[in-house]
N, C-alpha and C positions, 0 to 999 in steps of 0.2 A: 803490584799493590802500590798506593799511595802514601807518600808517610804519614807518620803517624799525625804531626805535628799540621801536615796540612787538610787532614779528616778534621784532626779537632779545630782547627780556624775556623773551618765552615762550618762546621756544626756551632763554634759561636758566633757564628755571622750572619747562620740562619734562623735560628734559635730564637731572639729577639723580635725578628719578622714575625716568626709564626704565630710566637706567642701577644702579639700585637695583632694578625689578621683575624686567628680566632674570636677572639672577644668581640673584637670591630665587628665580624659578619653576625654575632649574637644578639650586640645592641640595634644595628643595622632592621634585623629582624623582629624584634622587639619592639623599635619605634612603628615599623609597618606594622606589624597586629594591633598596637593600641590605637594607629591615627585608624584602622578599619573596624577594629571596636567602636568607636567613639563614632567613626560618621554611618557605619550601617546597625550596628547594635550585632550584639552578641548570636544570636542563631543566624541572621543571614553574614554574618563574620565565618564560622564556621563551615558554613556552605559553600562559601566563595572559598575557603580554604578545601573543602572536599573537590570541588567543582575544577578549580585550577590543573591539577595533573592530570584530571582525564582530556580539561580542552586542549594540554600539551600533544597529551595523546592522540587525541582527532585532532590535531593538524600537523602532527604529523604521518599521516597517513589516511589517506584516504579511503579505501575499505573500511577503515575502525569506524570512522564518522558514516559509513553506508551502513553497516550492522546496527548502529546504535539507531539510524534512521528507522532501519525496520522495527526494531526494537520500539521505537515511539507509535510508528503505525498501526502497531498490531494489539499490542497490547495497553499502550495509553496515550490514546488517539487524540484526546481531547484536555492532554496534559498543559498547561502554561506554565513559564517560570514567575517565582514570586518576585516580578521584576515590572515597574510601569513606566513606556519610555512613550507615552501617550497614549498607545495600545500595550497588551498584555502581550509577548511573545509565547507562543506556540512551542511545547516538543518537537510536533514534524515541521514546522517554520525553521527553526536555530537548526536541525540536523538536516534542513534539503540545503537551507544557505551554504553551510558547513561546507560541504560535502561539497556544492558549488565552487564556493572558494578555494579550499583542498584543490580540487581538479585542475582549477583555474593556474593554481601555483604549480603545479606539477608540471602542467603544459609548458608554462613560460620557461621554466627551467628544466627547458628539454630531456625532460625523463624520457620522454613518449615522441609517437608522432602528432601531428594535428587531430584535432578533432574528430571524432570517425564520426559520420554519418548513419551511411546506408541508404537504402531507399526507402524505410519506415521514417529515419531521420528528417528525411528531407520531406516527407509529404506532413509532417507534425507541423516544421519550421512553416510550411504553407497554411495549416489549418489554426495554428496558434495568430498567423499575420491577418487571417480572417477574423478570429476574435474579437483582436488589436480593433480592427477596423469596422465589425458590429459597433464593437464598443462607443467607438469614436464618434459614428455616425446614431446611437442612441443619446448622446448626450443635447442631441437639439432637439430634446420633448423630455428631458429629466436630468435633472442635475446630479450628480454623484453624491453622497456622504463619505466621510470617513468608512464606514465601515462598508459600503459597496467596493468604494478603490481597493481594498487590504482583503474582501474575500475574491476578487479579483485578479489582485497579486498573487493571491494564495494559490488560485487555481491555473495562473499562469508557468506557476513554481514546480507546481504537480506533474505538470506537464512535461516540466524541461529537466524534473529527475529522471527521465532513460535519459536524456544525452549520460548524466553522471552514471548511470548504470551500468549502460555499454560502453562505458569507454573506461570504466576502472575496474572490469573485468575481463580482463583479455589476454588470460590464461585459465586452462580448462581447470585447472584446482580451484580458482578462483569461483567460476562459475559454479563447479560442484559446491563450497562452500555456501555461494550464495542461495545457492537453490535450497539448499539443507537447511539451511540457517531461516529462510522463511517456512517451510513446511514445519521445521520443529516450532517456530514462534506461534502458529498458526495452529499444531496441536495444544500447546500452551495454553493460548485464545480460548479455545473451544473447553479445556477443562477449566478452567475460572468460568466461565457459562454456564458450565453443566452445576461446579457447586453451587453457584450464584442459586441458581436455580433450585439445586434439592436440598437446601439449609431453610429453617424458617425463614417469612419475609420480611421477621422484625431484623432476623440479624443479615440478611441479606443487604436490607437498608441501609443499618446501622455501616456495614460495609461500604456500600458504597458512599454512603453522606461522608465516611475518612476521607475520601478523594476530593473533596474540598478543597484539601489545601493548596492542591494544586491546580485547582479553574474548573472543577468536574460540578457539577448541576446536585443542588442541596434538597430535602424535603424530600417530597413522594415521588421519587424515581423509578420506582419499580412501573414496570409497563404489562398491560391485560389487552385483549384482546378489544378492541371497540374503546378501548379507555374504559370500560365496566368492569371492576375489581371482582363484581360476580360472576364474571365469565375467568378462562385458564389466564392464567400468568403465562407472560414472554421473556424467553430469555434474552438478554440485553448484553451479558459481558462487562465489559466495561466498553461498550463503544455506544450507549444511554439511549442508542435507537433499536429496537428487534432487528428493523429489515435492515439495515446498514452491517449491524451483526451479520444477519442471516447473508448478504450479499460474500461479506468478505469469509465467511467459511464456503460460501459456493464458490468461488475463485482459489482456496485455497485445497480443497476438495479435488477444484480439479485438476489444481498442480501437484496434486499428490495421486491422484486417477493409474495416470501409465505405470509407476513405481510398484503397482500393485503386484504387476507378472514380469518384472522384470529379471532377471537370473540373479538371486540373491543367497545366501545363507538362510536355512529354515528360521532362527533366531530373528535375524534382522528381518523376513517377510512379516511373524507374526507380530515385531511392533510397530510395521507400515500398515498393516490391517487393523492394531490395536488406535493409532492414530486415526485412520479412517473412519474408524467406527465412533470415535470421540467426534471426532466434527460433524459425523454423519446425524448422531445425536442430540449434538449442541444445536445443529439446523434445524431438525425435528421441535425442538423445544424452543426455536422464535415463531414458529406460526406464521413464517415468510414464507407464503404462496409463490412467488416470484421467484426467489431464490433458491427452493425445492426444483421450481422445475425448470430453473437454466440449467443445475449442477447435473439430475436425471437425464437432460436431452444433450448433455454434453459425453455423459458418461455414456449415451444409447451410441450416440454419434463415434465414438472412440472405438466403443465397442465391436459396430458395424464397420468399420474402417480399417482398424488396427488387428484390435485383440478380440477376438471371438467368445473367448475363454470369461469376459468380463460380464456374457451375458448371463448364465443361470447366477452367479451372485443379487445381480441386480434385479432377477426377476423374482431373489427370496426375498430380497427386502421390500421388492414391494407387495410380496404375499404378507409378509408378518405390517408392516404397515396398517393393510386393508385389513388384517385378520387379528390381530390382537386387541383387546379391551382397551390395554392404555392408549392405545393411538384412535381409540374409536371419535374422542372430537376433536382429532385434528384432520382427518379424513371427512369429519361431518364440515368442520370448518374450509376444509378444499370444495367440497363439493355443492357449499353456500356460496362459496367465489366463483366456478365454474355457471352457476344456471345462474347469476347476478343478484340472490335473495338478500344477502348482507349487507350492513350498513357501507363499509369499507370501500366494499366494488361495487356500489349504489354512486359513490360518491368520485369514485375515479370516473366512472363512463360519463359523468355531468362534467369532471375538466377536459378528459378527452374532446367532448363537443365544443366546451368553451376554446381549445387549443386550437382546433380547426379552425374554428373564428378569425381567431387573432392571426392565422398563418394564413388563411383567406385575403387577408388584408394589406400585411407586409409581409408575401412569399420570396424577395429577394436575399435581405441581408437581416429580418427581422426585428425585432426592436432594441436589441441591444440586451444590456446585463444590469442597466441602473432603475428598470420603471417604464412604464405604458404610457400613449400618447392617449389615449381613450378612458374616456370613465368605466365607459361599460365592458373591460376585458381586464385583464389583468394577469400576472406574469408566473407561470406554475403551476404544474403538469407531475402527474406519477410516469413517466415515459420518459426513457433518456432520450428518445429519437424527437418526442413532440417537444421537448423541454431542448432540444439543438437547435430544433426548427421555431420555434417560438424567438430565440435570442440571435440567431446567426442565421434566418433565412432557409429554403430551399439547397441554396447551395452551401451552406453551411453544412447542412444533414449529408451533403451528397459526397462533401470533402471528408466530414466525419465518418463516413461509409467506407469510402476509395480508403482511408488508413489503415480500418482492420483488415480489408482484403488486399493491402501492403503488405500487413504484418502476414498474414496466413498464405499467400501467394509466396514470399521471399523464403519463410521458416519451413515450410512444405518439405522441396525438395531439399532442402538442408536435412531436415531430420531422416528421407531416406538413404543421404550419402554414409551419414552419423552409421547406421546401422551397420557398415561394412568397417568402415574409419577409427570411429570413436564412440561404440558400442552405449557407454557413460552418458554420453550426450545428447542419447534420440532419447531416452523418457521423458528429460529434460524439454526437451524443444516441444516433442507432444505434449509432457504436461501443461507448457505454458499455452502452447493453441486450444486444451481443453478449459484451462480456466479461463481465456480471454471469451470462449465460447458461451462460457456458462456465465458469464457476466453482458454479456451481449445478449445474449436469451433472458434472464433477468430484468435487461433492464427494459426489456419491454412493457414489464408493469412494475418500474421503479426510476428515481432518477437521480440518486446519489453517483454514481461515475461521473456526472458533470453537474452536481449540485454544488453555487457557490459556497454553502451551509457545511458540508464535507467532502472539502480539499484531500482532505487525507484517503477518503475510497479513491479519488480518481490518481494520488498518487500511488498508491498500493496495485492499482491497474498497470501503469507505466515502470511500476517496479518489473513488475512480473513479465512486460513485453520487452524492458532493455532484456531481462536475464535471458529470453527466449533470441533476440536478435545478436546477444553476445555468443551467448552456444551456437547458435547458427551461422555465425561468421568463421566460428573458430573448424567448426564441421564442414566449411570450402576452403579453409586453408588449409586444413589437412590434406583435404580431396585432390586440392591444386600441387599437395608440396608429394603426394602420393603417383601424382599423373605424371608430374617432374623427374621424380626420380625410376617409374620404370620406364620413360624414355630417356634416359639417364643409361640403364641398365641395357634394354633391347632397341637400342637404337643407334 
């Protein structure tokens, strides 16, 4: 022990210190809150003091800032910060940036190795450089705004969240996480839909008009079939469009698909089925024709391929469908889209022709993303394929094509190794081939996955293709580190 004599010196030595640092750091903090009173005012002072420790928190760590991205995507898609730095920033804007720079920093300070590609990576980086270059070459017949360049950006940003996906998930907990973490966000989604929907419409409204505060669209929100209040109500969610709704429960539908028969506890199957059925509902109730029937032909497609088992389910619900009262007009309202009698798909097959026109004309590189050279055509299509081929050409569509049979060629035979490997990881990698499927079938009659209007569908797409190319990388390393070691063994 030390004497006595030299305990007590320091203790009067330090003594003085502390009792001088203390205060210092109180007044210290105190002149900060009043000069942040005083130049933002009192509720955005507060905010900025709530807001601070979680941005500590996403940046340091890059998953937290990918969570909280989903979290913007899913459930409040069309969120802005009460913040004007000329334009208003975005929820999924500030959480794909994030995320970006996150990643960015990790890189530099060799946590990781370089950038992982793959060959989904690499055919993006080509179809993004085509973009680029539509773009470039529309601006000699229309000049850009403000707001063409930034939804622009927005959808270039979309785009380049799988790099951040697949690369800051690259262990299998990880993946399981993320996978989880969108399916629950996703059943989430689907139950604020459902009550949105079966609460009256004064208070439905009144709901949604609170989102105000955050950049969400004020007044009569609520959406009806044809825009006629006398026709059924659509569910909307919080994402202010039916079929945008309706698109992203069909992608998330079908990332939930394989999970269904997967070897689980009785417990944990029936709240994957309890989930299912919630979204299955929530889509029922936007009156997305499109969206019904990519998530169906993705789920037949699965069915026929995979799991066998998946078919008498799906051929109750489409008995109860056709056969129950409640659903009798929305089966009347399918089968007015099918023979073209409604206003809706009256009005798509006249841009379809209009779309041919215009791809008639510039079938190379298209006309770009800012405006038409022609008075009599113009730019916007219900069809993600006519609305690629309208902005980026022929070859634009065909680059855009060659990506998803990247994605579904590369993840394939990934997810049969998974089955022997990493058991975990093939519903995974199926479910995300089912949902990219039933967004690809959808958007045949929609075109929010490349509308510059909602950035956020087409990132919510790329989420789900990094998570699908992450598990399937991690599904041939296993396989390579499994081949390794019994030639290791027998050899």
């Amino acid at each position: 022990m030390r004497p006595m004599v030299q305990q007590t010196a320091e203790r009067t030595a330090t003594g003085p210190r502390n009792a001088f640092f203390v205060p210092s750091l109180v007044l210290a903090g105190a002149v900060a809150g009043a000069l942040l009173v005083a130049g933002l005012g009192p509720v955005l002072s507060l905010a900025t003091a709530a807001v601070v420790p979680v941005a500590l928190l996403v940046l340091s760590d890059v998953k937290v800032a990918l969570g909280l991205t989903f979290c913007a995507l899913l459930l409040l898609p069309f969120g802005t910060l009460p913040l004007d730095i000329g334009f208003v920033p975005t929820f999924v804007e500030v959480g794909i940036l994030t995320t970006l720079v996150v990643l960015a920093l990790s890189l530099l300070a060799n946590k990781r190795d370089a950038l992982y590609l793959g060959p989904v990576g690499v055919a993006l980086a080509l179809f993004m450089g085509l973009m680029v270059a539509s773009f470039v070459l529309g601006l000699a017949h229309s000049r850009p705004t403000v707001t063409s360049l930034r939804r622009f950006a927005d959808m270039i940003l979309s785009l380049a969240f799988y790099y951040v996906v697949v690369n800051a998930l690259y262990e299998q907990r990880q993946v399981e996480r993320a996978y989880w973490l969108l399916v629950t966000l996703g059943a989430l989604a689907a139950l604020i839909g459902v009550v949105l929907y079966l609460v009256p419409t004064h208070v439905a409204e009144r709901l949604l008009n609170a989102l105000g505060v955050i950049g969400y669209p004020r007044g009569a929100v609520l959406r009806y079939i044809e825009d006629n209040p006398e026709l059924p109500l659509r569910a909307i969610g919080t994402s202010v469009d039916p079929n945008v709704f309706g698109g992203t429960l069909a992608l998330l539908g079908g990332l939930l698909t394989p999970q269904l028969f997967a070897p689980r506890p009785r417990r944990v199957r029936l709240l994957l089925w309890g989930g299912m059925g919630l979204i299955f509902l929530a889509l029922l109730l936007t009156f997305s024709r499109g969206s019904m029937l990519g998530l169906a032909f993705a789920a037949v497609a699965f069915a026929g391929v995979r799991e066998r088992r998946l078919i008498a389910p799906l051929v109750a619900a489409g008995a109860l469908v056709l056969l129950l009262p409640a659903t009798r007009q929305y089966v009347q309202h399918f089968a007015e889209g099918l023979q073209g009698q409604d206003l809706a798909t009256q009005m798509r097959f006249g841009e379809y022709k209009d779309a041919l026109i215009l791809i008639s004309r510039y079938p190379a590189f298209g006309v770009g993303f800012t405006g038409v050279p022609d008075v009599d055509i113009y730019l916007g299509v219900s069809s993600v394929y006519l609305l690629v081929a309208e902005e980026m050409g022929l070859i634009g569509l065909a680059a855009f094509l060659c990506l998803f049979l990247t994605f579904l060629a590369t993840t394939w035979p990934a997810a049969r190794k998974a089955r022997s490997q990493a058991p975990a990881l093939e519903p995974i990698i199926l479910g995300t081939q089912t949902a990219v499927v039933a967004g690809l079938v959808a958007g045949m009659l929609d075109h929010y996955l490349f509308n510059l209007s909602f950035p956020h569908a087409a990132a919510l797409l790329w989420s789900i293709v990094g998570v699908g190319c992450a598990a399937a990388r991690l599904s041939r390393a296993l396989t390579a580190r499994q081949r390794g070691h019994n030639m290791v063994v027998f050899g």
